[in-house]
Structure formats: C-alpha cells, structure tokens
Z-matrix of the N, CA and C atoms (Angstrom, degrees):
N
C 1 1.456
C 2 1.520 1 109.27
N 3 1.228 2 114.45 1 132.53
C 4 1.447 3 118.25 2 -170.45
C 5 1.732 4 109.38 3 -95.89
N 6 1.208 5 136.26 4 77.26
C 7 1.290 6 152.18 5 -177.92
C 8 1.113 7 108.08 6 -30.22
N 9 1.096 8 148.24 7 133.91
C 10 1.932 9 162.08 8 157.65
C 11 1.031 10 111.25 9 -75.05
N 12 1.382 11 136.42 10 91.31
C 13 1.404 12 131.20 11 -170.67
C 14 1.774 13 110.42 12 -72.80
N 15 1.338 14 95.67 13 -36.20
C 16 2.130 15 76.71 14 164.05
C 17 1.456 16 123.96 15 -86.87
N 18 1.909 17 121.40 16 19.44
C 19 1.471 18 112.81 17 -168.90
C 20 1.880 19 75.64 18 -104.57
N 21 1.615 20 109.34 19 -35.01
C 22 1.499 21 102.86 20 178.25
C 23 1.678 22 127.82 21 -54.61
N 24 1.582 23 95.86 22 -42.17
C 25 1.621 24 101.76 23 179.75
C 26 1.815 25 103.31 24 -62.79
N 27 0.824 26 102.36 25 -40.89
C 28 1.483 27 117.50 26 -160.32
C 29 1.551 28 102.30 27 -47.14
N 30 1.639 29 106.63 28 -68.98
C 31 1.335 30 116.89 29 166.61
C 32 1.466 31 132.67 30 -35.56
N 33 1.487 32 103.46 31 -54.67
C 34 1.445 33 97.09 32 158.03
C 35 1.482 34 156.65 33 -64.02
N 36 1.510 35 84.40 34 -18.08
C 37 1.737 36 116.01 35 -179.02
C 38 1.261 37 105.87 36 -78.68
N 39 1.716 38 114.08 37 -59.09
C 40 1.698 39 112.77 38 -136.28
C 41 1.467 40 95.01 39 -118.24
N 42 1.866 41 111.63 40 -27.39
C 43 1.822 42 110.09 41 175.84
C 44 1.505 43 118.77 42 -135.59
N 45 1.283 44 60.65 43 60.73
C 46 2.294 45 73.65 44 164.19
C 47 1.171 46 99.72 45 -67.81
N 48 1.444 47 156.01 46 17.52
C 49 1.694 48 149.99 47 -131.99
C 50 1.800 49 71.19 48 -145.28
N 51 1.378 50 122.92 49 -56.17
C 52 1.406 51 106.42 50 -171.41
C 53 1.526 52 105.28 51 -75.13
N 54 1.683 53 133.33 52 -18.68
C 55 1.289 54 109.27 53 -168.66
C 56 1.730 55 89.09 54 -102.19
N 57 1.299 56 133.20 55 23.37
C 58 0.853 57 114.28 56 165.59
C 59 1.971 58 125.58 57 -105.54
N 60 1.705 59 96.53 58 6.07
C 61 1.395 60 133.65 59 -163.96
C 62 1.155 61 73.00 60 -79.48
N 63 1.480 62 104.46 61 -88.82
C 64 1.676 63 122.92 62 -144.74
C 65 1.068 64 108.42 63 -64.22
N 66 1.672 65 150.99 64 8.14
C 67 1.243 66 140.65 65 172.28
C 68 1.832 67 106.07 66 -125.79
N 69 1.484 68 101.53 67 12.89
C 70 1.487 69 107.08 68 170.51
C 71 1.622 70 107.98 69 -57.29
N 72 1.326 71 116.82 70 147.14
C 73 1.486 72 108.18 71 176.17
C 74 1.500 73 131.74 72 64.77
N 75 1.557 74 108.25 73 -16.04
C 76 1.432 75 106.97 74 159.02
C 77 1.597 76 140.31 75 -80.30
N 78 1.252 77 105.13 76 -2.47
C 79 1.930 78 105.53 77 -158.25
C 80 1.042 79 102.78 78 108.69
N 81 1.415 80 120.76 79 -55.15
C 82 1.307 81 114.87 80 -147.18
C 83 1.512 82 104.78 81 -79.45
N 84 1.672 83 105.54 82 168.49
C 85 1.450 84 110.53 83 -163.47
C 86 1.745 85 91.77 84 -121.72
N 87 1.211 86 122.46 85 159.87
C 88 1.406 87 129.93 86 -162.45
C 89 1.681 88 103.86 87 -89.53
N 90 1.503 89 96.49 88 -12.83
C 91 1.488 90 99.89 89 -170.84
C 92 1.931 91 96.51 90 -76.56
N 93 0.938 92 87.21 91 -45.96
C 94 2.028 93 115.27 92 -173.75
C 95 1.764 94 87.78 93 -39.51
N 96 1.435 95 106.35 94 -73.59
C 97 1.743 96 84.31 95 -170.86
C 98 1.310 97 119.88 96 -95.92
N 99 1.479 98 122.19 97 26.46
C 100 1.449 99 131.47 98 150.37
C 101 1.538 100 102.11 99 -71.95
N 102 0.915 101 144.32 100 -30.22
C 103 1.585 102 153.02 101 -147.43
C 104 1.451 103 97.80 102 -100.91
N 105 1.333 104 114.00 103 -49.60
C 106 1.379 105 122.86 104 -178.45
C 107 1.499 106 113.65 105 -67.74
N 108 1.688 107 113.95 106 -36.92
C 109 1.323 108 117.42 107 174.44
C 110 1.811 109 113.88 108 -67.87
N 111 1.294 110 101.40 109 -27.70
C 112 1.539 111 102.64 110 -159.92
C 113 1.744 112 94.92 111 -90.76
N 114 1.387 113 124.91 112 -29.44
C 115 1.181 114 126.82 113 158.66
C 116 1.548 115 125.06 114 -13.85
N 117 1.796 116 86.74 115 -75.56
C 118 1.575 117 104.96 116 170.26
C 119 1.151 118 110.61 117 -83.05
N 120 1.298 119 139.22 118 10.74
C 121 1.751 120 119.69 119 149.44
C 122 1.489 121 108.74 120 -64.58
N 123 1.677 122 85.02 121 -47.27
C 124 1.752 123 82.39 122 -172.93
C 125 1.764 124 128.32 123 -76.04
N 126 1.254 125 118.59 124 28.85
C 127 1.773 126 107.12 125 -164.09
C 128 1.913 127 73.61 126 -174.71
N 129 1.172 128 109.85 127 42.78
C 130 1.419 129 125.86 128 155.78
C 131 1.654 130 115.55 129 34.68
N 132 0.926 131 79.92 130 54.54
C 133 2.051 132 99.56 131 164.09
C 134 1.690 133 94.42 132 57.73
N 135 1.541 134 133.63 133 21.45
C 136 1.297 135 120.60 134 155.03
C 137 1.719 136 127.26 135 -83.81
N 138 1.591 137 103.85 136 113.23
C 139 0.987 138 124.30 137 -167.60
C 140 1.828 139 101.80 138 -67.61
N 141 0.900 140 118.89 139 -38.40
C 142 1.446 141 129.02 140 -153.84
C 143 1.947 142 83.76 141 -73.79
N 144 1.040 143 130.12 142 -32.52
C 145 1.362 144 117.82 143 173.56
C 146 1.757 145 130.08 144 -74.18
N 147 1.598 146 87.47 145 17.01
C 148 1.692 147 92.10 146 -166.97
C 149 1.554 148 103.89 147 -89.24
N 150 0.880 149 133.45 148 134.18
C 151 1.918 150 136.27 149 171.90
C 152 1.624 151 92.62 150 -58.83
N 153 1.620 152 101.24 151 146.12
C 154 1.292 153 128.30 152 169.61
C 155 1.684 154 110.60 153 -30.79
N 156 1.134 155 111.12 154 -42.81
C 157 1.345 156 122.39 155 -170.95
C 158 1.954 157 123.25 156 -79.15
N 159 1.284 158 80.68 157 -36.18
C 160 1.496 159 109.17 158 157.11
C 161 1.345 160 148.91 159 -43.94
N 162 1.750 161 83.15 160 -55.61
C 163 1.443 162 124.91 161 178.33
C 164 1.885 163 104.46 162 -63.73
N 165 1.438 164 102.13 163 -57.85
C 166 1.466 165 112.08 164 175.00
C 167 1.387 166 112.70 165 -42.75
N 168 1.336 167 109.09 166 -75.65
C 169 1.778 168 111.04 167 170.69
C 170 1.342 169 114.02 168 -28.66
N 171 1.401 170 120.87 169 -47.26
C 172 1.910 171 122.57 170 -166.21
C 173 1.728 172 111.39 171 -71.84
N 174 1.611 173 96.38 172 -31.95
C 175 1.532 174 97.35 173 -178.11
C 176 1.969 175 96.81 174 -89.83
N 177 1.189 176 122.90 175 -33.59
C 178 1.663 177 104.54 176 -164.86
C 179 1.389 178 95.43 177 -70.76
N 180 1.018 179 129.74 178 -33.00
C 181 1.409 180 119.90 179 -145.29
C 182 1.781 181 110.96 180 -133.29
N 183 1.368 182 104.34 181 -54.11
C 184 1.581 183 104.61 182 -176.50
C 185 1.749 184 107.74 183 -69.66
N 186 1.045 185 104.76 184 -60.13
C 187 1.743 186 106.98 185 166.78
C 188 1.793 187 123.28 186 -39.81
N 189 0.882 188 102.74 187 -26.36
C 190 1.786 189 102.22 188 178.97
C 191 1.447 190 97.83 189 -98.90
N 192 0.962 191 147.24 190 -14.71
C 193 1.187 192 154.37 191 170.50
C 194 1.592 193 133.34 192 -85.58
N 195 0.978 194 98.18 193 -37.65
C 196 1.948 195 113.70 194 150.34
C 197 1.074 196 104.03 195 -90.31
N 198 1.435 197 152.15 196 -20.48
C 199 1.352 198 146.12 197 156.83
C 200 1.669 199 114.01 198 -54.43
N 201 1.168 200 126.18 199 -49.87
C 202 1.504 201 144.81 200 158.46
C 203 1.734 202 110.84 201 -52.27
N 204 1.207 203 97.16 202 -34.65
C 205 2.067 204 97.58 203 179.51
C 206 0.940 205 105.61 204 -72.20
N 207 1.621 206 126.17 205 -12.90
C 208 1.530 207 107.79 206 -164.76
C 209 1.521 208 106.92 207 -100.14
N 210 1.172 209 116.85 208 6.47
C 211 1.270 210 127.10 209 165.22
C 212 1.439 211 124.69 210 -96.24
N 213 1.573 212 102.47 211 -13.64
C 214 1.099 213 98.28 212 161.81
C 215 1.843 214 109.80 213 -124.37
N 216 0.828 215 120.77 214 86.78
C 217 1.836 216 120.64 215 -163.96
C 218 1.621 217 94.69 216 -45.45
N 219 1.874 218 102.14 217 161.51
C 220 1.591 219 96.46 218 169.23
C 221 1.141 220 106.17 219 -110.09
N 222 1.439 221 99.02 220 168.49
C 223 1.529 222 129.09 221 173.31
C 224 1.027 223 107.15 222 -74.77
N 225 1.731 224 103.66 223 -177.71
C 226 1.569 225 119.89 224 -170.51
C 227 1.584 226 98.88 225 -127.80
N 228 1.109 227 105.66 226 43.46
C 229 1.180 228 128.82 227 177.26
C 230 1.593 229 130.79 228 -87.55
C-alpha cells in the first residue's frame, strides 16, 4: 500500500475524532495509533520498519482509514 503522507498528517492533526471512533471499544488507546502514524512520518512512510506490534495497529486501524480518505481526498485546510 502506497501511504499519502498528507492524508497521514492530516489524520493526525485535524481528525483524531475519526481515530478516536474507530478504536472505541477496542483496548486500544488513540494515542497508540497516533504513535504508529507519527512513527512513519518520521522513518518516511516505511512500513517494513514497524515492530510486530505496530504492524497490527497500522493494518486494524490506520490502513482502513487512509483507505476511506481516498474517497474523500484532503483539503488544504
């Protein structure tokens, strides 16, 4: 999957309200796949450097979610 580095910033910046939707009721904490997103800002959108644990977070949650952005493109907002 080829990652969008401004659909990624975007998410983290402007709709934490959606990553805080999709991990309602799981365990997971919103910070957990903010961390995971900002990860790959920092070490340039390579996925293959994510820990096992990591990896999980990027596919449950960050991956369906930039999958959904691309239907809606972002603004410059």
């Amino acid at each position: 999957m080829d990652i969008n580095r401004k659909a990624l910033t975007h998410l983290i910046t402007k709709r934490v309200d959606r990553i805080e939707k999709v991990v309602e009721g799981t365990g997971y904490l919103p910070r957990t796949v903010i961390g995971v997103a900002t990860f790959l800002l920092d070490n340039e959108l390579d996925v293959d450097l994510l820990t096992a644990k990591q990896q999980v977070t990027f596919e449950k949650f960050l991956k369906p979610l930039l999958e959904s952005s691309k239907k809606f493109p972002v603004g410059d907002d």
